[in-house]
N, C-alpha and C positions, 0 to 999 in steps of 0.2 A: 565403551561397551565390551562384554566380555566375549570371549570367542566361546564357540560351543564345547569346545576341549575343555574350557576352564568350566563351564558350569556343569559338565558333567561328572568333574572331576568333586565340585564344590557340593552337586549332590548326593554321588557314591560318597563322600565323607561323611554327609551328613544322617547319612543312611544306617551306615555301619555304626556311626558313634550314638543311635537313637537302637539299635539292636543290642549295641554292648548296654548300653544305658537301662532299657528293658529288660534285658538277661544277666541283672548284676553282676556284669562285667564279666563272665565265662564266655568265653569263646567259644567253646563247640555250641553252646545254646544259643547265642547270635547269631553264628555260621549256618545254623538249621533253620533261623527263624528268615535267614535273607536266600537258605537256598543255595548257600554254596560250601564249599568243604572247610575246615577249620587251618589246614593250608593257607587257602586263598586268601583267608579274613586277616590270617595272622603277615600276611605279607602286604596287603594295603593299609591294615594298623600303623607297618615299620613304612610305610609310602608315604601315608600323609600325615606318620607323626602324631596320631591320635596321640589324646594327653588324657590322664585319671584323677580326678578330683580327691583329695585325700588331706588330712590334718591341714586344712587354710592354702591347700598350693593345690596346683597343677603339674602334674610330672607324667613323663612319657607312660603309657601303658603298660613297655617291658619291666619298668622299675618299679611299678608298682608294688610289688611282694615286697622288695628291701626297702622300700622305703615306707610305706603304709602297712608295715607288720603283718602281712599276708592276706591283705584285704582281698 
């Protein structure tokens, strides 16, 4: 069983990546829609590693410009 630290962490993930997801992927438009600053978002993006669906892969969120041509 999971401890409560991990599902909370497993649900703030899931959170954020369904706001990025909804907000075509901009950050300040997620960060408004969850209610916290584009700061905060962009620091548990780099925490849990959020990944960006793009030409057949998956790649971290920060890379996505260089690697998905500016998507």
């Amino acid at each position: 069983m999971d401890s409560l630290k991990d599902r909370v962490k497993d649900i703030e993930k899931e959170a954020i990546t369904n706001a990025l997801e909804e907000s075509n992927w901009v950050m300040a438009r997620a960060a408004r829609k969850l209610g916290i600053t584009e700061r905060m978002i962009g620091y548990k993006i780099k925490k849990y590693a959020i990944k960006f669906y793009c030409n057949g892969f998956y790649v971290l969120f920060f890379n996505q410009q260089s690697l998905c041509g500016g998507a």
